[in-house]
N, CA, C and O atoms as CSV, one atom per row, in Angstrom:
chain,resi,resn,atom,element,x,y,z
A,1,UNK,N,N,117.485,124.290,90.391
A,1,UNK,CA,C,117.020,123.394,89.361
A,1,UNK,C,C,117.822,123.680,88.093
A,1,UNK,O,O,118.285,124.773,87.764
A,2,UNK,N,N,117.899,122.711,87.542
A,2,UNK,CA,C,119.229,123.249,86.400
A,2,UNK,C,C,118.214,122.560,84.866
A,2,UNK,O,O,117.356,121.713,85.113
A,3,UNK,N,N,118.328,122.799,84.093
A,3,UNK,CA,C,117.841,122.553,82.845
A,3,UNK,C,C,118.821,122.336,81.861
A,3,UNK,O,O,119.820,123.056,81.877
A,4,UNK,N,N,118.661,121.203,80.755
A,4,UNK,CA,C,119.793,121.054,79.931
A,4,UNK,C,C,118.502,120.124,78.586
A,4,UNK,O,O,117.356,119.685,78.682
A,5,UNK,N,N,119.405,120.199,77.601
A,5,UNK,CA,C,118.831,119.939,76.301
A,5,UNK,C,C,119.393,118.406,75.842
A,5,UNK,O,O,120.573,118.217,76.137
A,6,UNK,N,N,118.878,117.573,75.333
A,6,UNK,CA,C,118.612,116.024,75.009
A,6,UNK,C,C,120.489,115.560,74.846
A,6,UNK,O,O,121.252,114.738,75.352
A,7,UNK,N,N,120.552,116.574,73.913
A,7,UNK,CA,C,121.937,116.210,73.349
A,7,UNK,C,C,122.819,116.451,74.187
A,7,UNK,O,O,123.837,115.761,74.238
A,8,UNK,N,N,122.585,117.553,75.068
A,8,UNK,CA,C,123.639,117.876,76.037
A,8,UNK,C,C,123.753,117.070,77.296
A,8,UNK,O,O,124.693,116.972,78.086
A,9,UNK,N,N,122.580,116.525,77.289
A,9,UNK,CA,C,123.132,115.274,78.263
A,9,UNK,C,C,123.576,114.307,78.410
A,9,UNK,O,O,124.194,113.826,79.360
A,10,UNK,N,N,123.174,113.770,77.058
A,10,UNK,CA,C,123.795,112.640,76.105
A,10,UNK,C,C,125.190,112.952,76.016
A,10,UNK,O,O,125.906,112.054,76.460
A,11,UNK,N,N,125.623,113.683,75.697
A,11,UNK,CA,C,127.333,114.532,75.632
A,11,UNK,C,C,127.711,114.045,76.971
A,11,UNK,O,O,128.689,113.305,77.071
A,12,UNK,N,N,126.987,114.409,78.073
A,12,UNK,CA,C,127.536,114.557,79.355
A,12,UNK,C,C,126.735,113.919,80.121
A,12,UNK,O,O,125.951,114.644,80.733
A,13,UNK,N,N,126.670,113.050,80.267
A,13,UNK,CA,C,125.867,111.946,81.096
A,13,UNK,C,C,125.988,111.822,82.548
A,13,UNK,O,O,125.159,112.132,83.404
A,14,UNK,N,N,127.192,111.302,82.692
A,14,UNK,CA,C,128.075,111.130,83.744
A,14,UNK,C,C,127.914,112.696,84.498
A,14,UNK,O,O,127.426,112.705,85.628
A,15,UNK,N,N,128.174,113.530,84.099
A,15,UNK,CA,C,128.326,114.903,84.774
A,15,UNK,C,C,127.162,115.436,85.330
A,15,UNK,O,O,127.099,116.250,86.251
A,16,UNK,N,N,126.090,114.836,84.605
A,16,UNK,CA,C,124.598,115.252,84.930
A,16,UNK,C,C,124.258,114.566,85.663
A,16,UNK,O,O,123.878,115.122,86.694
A,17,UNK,N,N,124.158,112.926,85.654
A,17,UNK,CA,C,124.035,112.830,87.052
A,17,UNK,C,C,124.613,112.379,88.120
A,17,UNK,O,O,124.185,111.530,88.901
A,18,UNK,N,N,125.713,113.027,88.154
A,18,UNK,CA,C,126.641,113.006,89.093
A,18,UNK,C,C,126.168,114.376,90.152
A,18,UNK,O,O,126.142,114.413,91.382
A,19,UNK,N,N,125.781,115.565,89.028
A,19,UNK,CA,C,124.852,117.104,89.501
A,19,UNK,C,C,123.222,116.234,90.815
A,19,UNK,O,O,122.806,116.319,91.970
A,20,UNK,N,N,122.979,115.621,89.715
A,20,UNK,CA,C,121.598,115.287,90.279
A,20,UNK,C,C,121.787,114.018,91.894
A,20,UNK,O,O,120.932,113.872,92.767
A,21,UNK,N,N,122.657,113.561,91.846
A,21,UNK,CA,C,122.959,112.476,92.846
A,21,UNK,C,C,124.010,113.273,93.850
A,21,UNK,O,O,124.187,112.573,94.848
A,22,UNK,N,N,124.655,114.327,93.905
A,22,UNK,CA,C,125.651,114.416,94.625
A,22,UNK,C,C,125.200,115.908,95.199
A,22,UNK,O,O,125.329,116.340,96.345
A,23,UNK,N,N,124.802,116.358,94.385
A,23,UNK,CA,C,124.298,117.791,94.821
A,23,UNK,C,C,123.031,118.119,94.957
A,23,UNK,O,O,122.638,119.271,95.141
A,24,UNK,N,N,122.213,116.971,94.861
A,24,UNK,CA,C,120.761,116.400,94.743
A,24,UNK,C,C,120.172,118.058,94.240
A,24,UNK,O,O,119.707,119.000,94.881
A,25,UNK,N,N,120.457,117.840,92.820
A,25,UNK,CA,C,120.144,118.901,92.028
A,25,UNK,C,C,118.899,117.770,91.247
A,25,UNK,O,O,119.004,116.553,91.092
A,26,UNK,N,N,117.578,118.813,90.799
A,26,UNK,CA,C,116.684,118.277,89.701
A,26,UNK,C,C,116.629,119.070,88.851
A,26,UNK,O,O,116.691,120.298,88.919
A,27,UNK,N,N,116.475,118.217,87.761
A,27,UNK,CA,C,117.165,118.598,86.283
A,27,UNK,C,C,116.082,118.556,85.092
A,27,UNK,O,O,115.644,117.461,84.738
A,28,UNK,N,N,115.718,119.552,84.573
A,28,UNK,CA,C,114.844,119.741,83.444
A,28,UNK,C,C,115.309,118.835,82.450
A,28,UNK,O,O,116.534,118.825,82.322
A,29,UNK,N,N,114.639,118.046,81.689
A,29,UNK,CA,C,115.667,117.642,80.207
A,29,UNK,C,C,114.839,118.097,78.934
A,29,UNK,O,O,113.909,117.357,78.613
A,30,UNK,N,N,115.001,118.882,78.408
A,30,UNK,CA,C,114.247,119.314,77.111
A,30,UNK,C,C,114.751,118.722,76.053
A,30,UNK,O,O,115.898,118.321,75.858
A,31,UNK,N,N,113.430,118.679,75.100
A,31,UNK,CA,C,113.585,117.947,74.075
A,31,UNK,C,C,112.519,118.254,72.492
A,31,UNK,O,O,111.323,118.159,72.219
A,32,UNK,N,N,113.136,118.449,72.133
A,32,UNK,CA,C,112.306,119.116,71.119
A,32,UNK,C,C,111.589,118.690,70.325
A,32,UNK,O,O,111.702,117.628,69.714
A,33,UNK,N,N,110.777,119.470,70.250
A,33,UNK,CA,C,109.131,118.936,69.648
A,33,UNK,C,C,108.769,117.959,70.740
A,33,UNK,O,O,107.699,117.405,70.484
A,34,UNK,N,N,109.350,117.547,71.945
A,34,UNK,CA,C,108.606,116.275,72.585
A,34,UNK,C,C,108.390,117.245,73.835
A,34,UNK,O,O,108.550,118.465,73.793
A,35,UNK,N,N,107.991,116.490,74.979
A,35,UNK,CA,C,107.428,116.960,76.227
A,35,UNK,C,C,108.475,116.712,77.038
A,35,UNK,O,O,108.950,115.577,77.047
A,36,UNK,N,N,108.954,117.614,77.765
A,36,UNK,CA,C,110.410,117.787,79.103
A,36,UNK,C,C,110.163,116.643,80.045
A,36,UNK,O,O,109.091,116.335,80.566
A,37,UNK,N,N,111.248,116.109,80.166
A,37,UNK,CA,C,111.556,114.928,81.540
A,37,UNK,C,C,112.037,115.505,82.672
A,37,UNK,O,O,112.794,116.435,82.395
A,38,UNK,N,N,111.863,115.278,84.131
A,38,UNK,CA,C,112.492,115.993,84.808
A,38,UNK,C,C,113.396,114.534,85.524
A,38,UNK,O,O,112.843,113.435,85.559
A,39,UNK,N,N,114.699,114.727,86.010
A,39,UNK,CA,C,115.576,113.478,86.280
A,39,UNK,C,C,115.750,114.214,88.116
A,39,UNK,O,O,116.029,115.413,88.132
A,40,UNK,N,N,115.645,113.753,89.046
A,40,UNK,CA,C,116.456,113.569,90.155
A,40,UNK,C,C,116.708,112.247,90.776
A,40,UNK,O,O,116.243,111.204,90.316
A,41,UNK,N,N,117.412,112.310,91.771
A,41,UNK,CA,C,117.648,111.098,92.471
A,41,UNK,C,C,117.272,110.083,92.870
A,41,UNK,O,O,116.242,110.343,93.490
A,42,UNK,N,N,117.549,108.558,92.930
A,42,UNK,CA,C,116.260,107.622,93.334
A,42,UNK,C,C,116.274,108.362,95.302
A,42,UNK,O,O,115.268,108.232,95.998
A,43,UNK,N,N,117.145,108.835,95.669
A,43,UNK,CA,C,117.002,109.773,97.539
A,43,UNK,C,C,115.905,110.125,97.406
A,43,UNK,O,O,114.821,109.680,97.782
A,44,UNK,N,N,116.353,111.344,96.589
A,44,UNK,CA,C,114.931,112.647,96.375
A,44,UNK,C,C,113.559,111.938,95.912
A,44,UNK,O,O,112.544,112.157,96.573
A,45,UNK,N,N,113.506,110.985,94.644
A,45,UNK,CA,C,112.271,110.540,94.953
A,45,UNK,C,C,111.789,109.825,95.644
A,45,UNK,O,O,110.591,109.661,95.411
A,46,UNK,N,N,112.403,108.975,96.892
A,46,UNK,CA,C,112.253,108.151,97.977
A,46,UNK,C,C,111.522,108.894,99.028
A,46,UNK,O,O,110.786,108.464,99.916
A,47,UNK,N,N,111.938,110.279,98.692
A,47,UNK,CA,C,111.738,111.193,99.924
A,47,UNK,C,C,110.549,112.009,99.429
A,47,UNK,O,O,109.751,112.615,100.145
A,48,UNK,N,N,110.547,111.957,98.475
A,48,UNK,CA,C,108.965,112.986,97.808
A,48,UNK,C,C,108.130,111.938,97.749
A,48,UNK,O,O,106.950,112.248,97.590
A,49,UNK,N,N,108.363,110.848,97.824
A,49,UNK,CA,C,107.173,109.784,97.594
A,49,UNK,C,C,106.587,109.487,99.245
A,49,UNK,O,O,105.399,109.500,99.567
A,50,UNK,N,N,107.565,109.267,100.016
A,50,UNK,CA,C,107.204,109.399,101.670
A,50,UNK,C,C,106.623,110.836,101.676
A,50,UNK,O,O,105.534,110.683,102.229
A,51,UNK,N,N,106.742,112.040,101.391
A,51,UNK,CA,C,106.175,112.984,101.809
A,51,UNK,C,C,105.085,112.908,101.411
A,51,UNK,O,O,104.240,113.164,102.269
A,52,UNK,N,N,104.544,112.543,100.004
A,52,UNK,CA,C,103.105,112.073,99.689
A,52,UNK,C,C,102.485,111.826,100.302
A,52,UNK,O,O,101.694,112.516,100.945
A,53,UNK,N,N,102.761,110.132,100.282
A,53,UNK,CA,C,102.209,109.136,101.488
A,53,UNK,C,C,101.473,109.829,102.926
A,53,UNK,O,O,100.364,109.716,103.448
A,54,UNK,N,N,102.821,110.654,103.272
A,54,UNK,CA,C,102.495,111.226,105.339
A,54,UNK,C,C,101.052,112.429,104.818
A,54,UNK,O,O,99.868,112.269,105.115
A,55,UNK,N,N,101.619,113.542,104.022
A,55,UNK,CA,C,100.428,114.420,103.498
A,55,UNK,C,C,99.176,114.137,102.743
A,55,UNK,O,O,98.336,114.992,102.464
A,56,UNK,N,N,99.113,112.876,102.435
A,56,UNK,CA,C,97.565,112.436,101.587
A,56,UNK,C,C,97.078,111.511,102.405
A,56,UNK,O,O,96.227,110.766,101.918
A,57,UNK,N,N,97.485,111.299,103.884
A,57,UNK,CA,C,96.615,110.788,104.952
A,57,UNK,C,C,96.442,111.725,105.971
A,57,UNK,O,O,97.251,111.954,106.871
A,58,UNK,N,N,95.321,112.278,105.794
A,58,UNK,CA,C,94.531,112.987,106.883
A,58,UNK,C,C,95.366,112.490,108.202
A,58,UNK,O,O,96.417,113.007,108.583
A,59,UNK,N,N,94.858,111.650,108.678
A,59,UNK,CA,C,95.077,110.897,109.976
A,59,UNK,C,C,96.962,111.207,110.468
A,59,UNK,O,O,97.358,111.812,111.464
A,60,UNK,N,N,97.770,110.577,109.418
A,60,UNK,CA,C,98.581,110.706,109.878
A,60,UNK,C,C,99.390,112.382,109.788
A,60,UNK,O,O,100.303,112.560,110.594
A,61,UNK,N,N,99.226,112.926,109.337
A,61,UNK,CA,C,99.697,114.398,109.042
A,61,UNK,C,C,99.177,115.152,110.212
A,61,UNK,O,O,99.939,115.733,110.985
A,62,UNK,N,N,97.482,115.146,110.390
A,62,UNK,CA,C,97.519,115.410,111.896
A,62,UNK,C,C,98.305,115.398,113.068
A,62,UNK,O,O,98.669,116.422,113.647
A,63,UNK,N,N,98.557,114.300,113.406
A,63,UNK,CA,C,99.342,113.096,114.231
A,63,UNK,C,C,100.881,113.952,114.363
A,63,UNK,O,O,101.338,114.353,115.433
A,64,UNK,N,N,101.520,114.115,113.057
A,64,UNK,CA,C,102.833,114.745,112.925
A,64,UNK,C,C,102.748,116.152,112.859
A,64,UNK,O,O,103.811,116.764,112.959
A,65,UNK,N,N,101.510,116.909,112.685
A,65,UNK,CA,C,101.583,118.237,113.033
A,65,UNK,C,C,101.331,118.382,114.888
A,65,UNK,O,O,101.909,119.210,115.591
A,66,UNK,N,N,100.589,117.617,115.249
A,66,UNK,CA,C,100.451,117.710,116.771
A,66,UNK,C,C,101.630,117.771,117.439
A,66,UNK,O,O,101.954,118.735,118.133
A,67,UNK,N,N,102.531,116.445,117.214
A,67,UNK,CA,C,103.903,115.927,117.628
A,67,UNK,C,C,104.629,117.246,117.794
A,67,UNK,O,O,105.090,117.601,118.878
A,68,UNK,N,N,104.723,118.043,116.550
A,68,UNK,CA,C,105.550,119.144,116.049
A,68,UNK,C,C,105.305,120.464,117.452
A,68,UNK,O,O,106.073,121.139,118.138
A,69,UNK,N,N,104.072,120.336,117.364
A,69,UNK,CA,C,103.543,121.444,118.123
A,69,UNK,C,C,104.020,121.211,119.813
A,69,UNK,O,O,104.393,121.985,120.695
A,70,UNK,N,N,103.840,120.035,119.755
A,70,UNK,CA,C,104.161,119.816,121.264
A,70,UNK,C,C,105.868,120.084,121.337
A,70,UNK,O,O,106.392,120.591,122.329
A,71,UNK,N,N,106.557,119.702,120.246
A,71,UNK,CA,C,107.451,119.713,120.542
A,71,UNK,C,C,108.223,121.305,120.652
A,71,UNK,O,O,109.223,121.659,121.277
A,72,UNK,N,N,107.345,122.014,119.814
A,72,UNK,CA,C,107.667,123.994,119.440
A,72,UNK,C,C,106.935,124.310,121.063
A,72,UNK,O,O,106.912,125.533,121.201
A,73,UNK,N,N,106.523,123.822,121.929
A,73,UNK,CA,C,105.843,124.295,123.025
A,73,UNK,C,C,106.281,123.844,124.036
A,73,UNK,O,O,105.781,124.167,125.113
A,74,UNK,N,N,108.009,122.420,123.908
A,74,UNK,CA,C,108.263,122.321,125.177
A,74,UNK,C,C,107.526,121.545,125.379
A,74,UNK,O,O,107.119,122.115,126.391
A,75,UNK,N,N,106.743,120.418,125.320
A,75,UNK,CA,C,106.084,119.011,125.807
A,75,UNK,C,C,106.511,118.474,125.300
A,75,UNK,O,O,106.058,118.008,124.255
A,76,UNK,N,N,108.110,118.147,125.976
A,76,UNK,CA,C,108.922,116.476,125.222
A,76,UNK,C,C,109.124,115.646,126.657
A,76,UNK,O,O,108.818,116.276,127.670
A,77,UNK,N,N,109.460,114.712,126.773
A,77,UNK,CA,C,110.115,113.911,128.120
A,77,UNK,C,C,111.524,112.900,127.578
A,77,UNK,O,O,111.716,112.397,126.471
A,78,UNK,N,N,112.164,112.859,128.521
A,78,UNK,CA,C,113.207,111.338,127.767
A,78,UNK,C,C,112.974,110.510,128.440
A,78,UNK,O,O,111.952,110.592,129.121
A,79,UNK,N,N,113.558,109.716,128.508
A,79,UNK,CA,C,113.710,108.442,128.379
A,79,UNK,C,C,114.800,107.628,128.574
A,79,UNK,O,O,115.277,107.550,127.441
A,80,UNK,N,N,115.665,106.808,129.493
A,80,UNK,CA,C,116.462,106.306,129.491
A,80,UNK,C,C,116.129,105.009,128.428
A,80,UNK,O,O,115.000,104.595,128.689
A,81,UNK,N,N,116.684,104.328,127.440
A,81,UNK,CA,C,116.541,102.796,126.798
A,81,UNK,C,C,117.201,102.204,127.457
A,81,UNK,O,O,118.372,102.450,127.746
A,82,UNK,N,N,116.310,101.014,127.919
A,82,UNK,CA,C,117.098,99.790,128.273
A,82,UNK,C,C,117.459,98.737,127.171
A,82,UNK,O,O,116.656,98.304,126.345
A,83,UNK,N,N,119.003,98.328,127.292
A,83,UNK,CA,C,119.327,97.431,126.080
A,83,UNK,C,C,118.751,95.792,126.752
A,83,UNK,O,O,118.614,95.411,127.914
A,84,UNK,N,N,118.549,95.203,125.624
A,84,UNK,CA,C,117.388,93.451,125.964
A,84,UNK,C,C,118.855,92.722,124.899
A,84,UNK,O,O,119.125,92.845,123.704
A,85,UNK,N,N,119.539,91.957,126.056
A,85,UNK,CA,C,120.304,90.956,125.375
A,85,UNK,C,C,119.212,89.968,124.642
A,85,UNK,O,O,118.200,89.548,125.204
A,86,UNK,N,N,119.473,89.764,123.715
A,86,UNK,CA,C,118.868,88.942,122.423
A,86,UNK,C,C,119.654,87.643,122.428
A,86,UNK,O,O,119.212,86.781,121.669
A,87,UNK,N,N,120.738,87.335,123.139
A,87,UNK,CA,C,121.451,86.088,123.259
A,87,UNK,C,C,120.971,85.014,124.059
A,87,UNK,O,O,121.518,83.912,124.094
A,88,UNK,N,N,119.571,85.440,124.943
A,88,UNK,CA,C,119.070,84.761,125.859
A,88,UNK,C,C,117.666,84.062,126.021
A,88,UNK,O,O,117.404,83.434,127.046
């Protein structure tokens, strides 16, 4: 997590989030006398907002801890896919 100050990002904009998008770094922004922003990626928050979502439903978090388990225990099967021409 990297931390930087109002002006210094303003200075360096481009560099910061180029840090936060490329190296999916999250970034403190302090600011004085005011209350800190934190900046990461629209990825990272795409992906913390789905992790929400799966963990603040009972139901489904179950569901994906079971999956998990079966899968740490060796209860998987495959599957050949059959492809379905769509031209027809």
């Amino acid at each position: 997590m990297l931390a930087v100050n109002y002006t210094n990002l303003r200075d360096n904009m481009k560099t910061y989030m180029d840090k936060v998008t490329d190296d999916y770094e999250t970034m403190i922004v302090t600011r004085k006398n005011n209350k800190n922003v934190v900046m990461l990626s629209e990825e990272s928050y795409n992906n913390l907002m789905e992790n929400i979502h799966v963990m603040g439903n009972k139901a489904n978090y179950d569901w994906l801890m079971e999956s998990k388990a079966q899968l740490e225990a060796g209860k998987i099967s495959t599957h050949t896919l059959i492809e379905v021409d769509t031209d027809e």
